[in-house]
N, C-alpha and C positions, 0 to 999 in steps of 0.2 A: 228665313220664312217663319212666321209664327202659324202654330197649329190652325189657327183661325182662316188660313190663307189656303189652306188643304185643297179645297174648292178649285181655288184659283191656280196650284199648281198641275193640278189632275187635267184641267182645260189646255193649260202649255204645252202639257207631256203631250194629249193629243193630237194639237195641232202641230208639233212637231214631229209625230210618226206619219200621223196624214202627208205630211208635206216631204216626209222617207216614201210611202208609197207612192204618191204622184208623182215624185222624182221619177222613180223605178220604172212605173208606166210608161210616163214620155219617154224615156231611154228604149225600153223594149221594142215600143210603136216604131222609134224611130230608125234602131236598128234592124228590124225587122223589114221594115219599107226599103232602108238603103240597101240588103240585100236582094228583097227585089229589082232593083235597079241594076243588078251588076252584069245581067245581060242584054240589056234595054239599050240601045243606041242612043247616040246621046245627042243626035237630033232628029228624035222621038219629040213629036208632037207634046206630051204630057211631060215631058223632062223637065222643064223650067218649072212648073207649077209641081209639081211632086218634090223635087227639090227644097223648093223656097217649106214645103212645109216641114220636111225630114230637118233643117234646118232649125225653124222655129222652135219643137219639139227637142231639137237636142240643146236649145239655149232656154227651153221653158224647165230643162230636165236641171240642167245648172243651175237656176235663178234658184229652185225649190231646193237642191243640195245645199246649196253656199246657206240659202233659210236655218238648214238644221247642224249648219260647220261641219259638213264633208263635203270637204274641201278639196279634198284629192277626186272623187267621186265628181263633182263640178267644173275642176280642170278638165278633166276626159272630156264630161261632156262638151265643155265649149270648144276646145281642140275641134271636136268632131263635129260640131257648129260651123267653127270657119273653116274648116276643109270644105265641107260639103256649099257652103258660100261661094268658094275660091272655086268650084266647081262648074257653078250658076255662072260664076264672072268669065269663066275661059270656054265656054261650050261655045260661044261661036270656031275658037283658033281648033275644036276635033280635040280638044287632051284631056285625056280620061287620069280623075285622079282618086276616084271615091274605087274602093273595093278592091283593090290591091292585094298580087302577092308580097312579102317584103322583098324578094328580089325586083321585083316588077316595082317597087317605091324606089329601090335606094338606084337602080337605070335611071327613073326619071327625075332625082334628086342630081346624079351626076348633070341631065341633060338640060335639066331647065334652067335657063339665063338670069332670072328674076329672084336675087336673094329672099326678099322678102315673102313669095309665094314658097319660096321653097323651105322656109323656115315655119308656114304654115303644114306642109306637108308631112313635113319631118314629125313635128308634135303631133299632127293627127295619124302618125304611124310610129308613135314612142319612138323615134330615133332621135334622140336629146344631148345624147354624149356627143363630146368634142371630138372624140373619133370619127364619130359618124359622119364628121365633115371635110374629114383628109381629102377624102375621093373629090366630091363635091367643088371643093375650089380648085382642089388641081386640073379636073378638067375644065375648069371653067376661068380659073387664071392663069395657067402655064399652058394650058393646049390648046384653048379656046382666045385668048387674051383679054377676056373679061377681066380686067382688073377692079372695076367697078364692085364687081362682086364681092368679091375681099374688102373691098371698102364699106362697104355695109353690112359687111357678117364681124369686121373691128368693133362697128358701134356695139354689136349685140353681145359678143363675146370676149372676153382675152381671147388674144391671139398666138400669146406668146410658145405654149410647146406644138403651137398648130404651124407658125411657123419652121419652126427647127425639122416639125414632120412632112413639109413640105420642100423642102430643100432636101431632106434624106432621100425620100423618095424621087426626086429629081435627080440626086447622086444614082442614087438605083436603078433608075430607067436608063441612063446612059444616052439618052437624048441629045443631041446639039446643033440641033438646027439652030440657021441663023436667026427665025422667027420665036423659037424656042426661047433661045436664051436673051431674047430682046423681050419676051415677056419675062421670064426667071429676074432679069435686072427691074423689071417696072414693079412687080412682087415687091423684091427687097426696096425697092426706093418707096412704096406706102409704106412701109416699118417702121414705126416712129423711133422706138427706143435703141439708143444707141447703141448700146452695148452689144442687144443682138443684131441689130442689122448687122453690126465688124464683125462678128464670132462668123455668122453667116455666111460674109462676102470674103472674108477667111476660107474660109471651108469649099467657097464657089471657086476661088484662083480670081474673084475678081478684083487684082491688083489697083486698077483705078479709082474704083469705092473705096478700098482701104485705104490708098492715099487719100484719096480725099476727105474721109472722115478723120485720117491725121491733121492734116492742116486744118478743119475745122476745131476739134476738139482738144487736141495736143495728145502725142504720146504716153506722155505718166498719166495722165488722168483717163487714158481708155483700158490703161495696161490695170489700174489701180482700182475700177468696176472690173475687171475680169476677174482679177485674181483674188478679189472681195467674195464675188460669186462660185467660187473656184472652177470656171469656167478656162482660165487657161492658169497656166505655170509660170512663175516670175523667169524672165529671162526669155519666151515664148513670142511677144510681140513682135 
């Protein structure tokens, strides 16, 4: 900046505090309304239209943060954008998702079928960590036999210690129905990578996967990714 420009940076500073304060605004407004909603029925007459604005105000609230690079502060908001959208979109099916306890999120994150809503969910209630999805697809892969689900929470995430902690936990339930373990096998068969799918089906007693993945792959070359990873012990295979 040369001094001459003083003028011109004093205008910038402004316009970007204004657009700190309208951000602020819209957020308050908008938090404020979506708590009133949290004991309003949600086929309440005024829901859809209350909504659609609690909405607009949380992504007017974003557009003005991301203006002044709080970025972090913009993420929130839009999170809480498309929840409260995702909200507008399921009011016909009765599922309340705006105003949540976190016990009362992470029930309906176990419960709900549709990966993609519930990866909305999840962000619009900070639950982001890869943990936070153990629950999640176990009931919705292994008990539920949504395998679907896991196919589209792969695109989104590594999967790889989401599997190992979902096969542990499957050890740990002691489960074996025949329904059970016909999904447990559908699980491991979406596993692309080889190495864990065999460590896995190791671990399962499922003899037939292991062979199989022998005669596809050949023995020294699975034993030779194990013991690279030091996932198993030479002499172990």
């Amino acid at each position: 900046w040369r001094p001459e420009d003083r003028g011109d940076r004093e205008l910038v500073a402004h316009h970007l505090q204004m657009y700190r304060i309208m951000a602020s605004l819209d957020k308050q407004n908008a938090d404020r309304d979506l708590t009133e909603l949290s004991e309003v029925p949600l086929d309440s007459s005024s829901m859809k239209k209350r909504l659609s604005i609690i909405a607009g105000r949380y992504s007017d609230a974003a557009d003005k943060f991301a203006k002044e690079n709080c970025l972090r502060n913009a993420q929130r908001c839009q999170a809480k954008a498309h929840l409260v959208k995702l909200q507008l979109k399921l009011l016909s099916s009765d599922i309340r998702i705006i105003m949540l306890s976190d016990s009362e999120a992470r029930k309906l994150l176990n419960e709900h079928r549709n990966f993609h809503d519930s990866l909305i969910i999840a962000e619009g209630y900070r639950m982001t960590s890869l943990s936070s999805w153990i629950e999640p697809i176990y009931c919705q892969a292994i008990l539920n036999g949504n395998i679907g689900y896991f196919h589209d929470f792969k695109r989104t995430f590594s999967y790889l210690s989401v599997g190992q902690e979902i096969v542990s936990k499957f050890k740990r339930d002691g489960h074996r129905s025949a329904s059970l373990m016909k999904n447990m096998r559908a699980f491991l068969d979406a596993i692309n990578e080889v190495h864990l799918k065999y460590k896995l089906a190791k671990e399962l007693n499922f003899s037939d996967v292991v062979a199989s993945l022998k005669d596809e792959e050949g023995d020294e070359f699975l034993k030779d990714i194990l013991v690279s990873r030091n996932e198993l012990s030479p002499g172990m295979l």
